[in-house]
C-alpha positions in Angstrom: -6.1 1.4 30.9 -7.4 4.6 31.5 -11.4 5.7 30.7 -10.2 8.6 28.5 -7.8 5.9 26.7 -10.6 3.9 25.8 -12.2 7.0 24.4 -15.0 7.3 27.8 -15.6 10.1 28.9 -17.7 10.9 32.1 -16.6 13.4 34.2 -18.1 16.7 34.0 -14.8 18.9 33.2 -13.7 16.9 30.9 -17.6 17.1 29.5 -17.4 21.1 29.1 -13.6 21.3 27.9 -15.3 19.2 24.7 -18.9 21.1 24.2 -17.1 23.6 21.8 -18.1 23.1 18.0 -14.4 23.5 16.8 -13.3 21.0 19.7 -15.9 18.5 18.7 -14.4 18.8 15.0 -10.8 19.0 16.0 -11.5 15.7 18.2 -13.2 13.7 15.5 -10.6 14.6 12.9 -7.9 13.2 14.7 -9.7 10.5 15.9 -10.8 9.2 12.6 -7.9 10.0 11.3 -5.3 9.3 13.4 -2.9 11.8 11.6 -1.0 14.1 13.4 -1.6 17.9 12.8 -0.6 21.3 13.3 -2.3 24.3 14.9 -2.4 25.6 11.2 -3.8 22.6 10.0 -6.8 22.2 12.0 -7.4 25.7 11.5 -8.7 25.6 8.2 -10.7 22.4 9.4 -12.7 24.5 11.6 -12.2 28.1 10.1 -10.2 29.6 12.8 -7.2 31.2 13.6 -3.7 29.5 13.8 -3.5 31.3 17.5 -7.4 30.7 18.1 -7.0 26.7 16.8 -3.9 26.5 19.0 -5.7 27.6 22.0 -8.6 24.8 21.4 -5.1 22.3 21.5 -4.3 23.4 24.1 -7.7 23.0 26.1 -7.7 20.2 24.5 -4.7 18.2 26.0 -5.2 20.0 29.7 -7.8 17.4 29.6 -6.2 14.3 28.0 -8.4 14.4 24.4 -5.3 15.1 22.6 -1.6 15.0 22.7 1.4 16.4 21.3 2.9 13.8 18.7 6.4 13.8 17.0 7.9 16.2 14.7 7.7 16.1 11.2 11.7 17.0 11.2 12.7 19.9 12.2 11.2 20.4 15.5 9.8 23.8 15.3 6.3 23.4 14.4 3.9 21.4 17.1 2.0 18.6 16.0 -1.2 17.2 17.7 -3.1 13.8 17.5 -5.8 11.9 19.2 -5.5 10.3 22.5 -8.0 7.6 21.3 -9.9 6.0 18.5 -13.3 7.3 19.3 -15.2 8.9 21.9 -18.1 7.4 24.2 -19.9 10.2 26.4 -21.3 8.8 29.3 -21.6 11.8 32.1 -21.4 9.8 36.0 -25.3 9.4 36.7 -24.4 10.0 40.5 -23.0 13.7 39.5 -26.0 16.4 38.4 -23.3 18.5 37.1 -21.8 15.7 34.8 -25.0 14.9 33.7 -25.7 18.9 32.6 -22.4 19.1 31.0 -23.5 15.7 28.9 -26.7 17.3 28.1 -24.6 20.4 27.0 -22.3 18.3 24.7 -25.1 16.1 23.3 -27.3 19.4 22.7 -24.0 20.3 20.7 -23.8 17.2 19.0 -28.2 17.6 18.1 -27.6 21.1 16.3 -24.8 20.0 14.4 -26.2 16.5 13.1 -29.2 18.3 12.7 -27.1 21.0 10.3 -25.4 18.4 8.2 -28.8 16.8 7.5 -30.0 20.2 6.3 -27.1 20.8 4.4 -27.3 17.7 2.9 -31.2 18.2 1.9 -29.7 21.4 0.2 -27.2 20.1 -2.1 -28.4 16.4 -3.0 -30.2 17.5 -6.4 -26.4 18.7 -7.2 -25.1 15.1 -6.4 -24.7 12.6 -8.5 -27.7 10.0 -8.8 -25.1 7.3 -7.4 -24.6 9.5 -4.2 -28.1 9.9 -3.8 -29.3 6.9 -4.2 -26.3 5.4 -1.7 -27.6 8.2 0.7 -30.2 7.4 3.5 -32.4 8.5 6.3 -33.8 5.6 8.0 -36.4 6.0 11.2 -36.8 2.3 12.7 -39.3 1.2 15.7 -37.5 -1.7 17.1 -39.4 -3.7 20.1 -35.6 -5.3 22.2 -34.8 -5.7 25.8 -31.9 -3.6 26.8 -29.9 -6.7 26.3 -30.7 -6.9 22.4 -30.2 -3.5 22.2 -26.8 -3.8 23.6 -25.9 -6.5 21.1 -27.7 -4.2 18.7 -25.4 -1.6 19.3 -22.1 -4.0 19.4 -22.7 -5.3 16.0 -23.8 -1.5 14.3 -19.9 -0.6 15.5 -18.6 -3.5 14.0 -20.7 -3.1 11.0 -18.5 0.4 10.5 -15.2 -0.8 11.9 -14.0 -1.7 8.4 -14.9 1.6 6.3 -13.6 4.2 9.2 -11.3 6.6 7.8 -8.4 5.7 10.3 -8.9 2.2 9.0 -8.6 2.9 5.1 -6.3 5.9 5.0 -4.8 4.2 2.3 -6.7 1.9 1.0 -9.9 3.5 0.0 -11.3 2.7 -3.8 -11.6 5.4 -6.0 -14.6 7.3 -5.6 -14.7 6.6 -2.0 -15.7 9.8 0.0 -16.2 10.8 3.6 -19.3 9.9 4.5 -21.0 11.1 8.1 -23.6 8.5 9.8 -25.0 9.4 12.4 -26.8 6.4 14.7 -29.0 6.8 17.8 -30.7 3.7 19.3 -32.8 5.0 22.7 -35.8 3.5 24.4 -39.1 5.3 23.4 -41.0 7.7 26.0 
């Protein structure tokens, strides 16, 4: 099995073809998702273009993130869908210019974690009490070898398996809602 199969990605064109906001969200909707899509569909997921959103496909599969899935029925409109479940950057250590295109992805990733959290300090008054009190923003100091933290790690994912949205397409309860967590575990300076 392939790295990109397994959702890895390390090498530095692969990297860059990814550190676009719209391919980012393109990438994660399919991959959470697992549905197959059309150009026109993803476009109103990012606010582009049909032809602009098509173009980002495109890109997209040159580099093995996504692939053209089956037809719907009648042949004539192209659907997309993930290559894999989830995504792991890890830019080769060995390569400088994997590691800059890493940096330029996670610096991606930053702004736009960093713009949900505002957005969400905008709106919460105008959610319910349940959603805000379910809501949280946690800052822990943890004191683990990078073996715990490993383990750590392994059991956050597993944690989460069961409530991805690929996982409960169909089964969600009432009331449930897409809900973005964003995790970092890192040793301190």
């Amino acid at each position: 099995m392939s790295e990109l199969s397994q959702g890895r990605i390390s090498d530095a064109r692969t990297l860059r073809a990814l550190a676009h906001p719209a391919r980012i969200e393109i990438v994660e909707h399919l991959s959470a998702t697992g549905a197959a899509v059309s150009a026109t569909e993803c476009a109103a997921l990012v606010g582009l273009s049909p032809s602009a959103t098509s173009y980002h496909l495109r890109e997209l599969a040159k580099y093995g993130l996504v692939e053209q899935a089956p037809s719907r029925g009648d042949g004539r409109e192209r659907l997309w869908r993930s290559t894999s479940t989830s995504l792991w950057i890890a830019g080769d250590v060995e390569q400088p210019e994997a590691l800059a295109a890493e940096r330029a992805l996670i610096d991606l990733y930053m702004t736009r974690d960093k713009e949900r959290l505002r957005e969400w300090a905008d709106r919460q008054s105008q959610e319910s009490p349940e959603w805000r009190d379910a809501a949280a923003m946690m800052g822990q100091r943890l004191r683990v070898t990078a073996e715990e933290l490993l383990e750590l790690n392994k059991q956050v994912r597993a944690l989460m398996e069961p409530y991805r949205m690929r996982a409960r397409q169909d089964v969600a309860p009432e009331g449930a809602r897409e809900v973005v967590v964003q995790y970092a575990a890192f040793p301190k300076a």
